[in-house]
N, C-alpha and C positions, 0 to 999 in steps of 0.2 A: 474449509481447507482443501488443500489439492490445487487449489491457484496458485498464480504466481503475480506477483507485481511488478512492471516496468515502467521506472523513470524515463518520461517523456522525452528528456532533456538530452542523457547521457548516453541512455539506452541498455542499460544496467538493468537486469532481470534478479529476485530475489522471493523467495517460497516465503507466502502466508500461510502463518503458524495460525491463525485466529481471526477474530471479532469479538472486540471489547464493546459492550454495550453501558452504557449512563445515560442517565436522564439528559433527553435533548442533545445523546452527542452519540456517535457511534463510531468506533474506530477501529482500522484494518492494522493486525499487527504483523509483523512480519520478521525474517531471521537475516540481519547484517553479518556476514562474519560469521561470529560466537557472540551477536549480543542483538535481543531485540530492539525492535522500533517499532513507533506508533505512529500513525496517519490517520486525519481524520477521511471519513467518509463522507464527503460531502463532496456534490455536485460544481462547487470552483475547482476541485484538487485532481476528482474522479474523470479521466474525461472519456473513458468506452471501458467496457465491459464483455471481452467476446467468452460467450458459455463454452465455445466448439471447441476452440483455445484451452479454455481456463486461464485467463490473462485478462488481468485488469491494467492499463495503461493511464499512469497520475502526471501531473506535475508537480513533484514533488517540491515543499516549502525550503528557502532558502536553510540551511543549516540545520534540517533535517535529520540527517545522518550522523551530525555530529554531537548529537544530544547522549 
């Protein structure tokens, strides 16, 4: 925690609350609003990671946010 996550897309910045771990899947969770969401971690979604920052920049999945 203390990152934060920005869609590549929009350019919308949003604080990661976590990491959900499961077998063979790993996912960045993060606070929308008042309600979380889930992103996988995976290398098509993830595309940099700056430590200096603390900003991980995705592109996020179509209809993502509206889960």
């Amino acid at each position: 925690t203390g990152y934060n996550i920005q869609d590549a897309v929009s350019g919308s910045v949003y604080p990661v609350t976590g990491m959900v771990y499961l077998p063979n899947n790993t996912l960045i969770e993060f606070r929308v609003d008042y309600k979380d969401a889930l992103i996988p971690y995976h290398e098509d979604i993830i595309l940099s990671i700056n430590d200096d920052e603390k900003l991980i920049i995705a592109e996020f999945p179509d209809g993502i946010l509206d889960l």
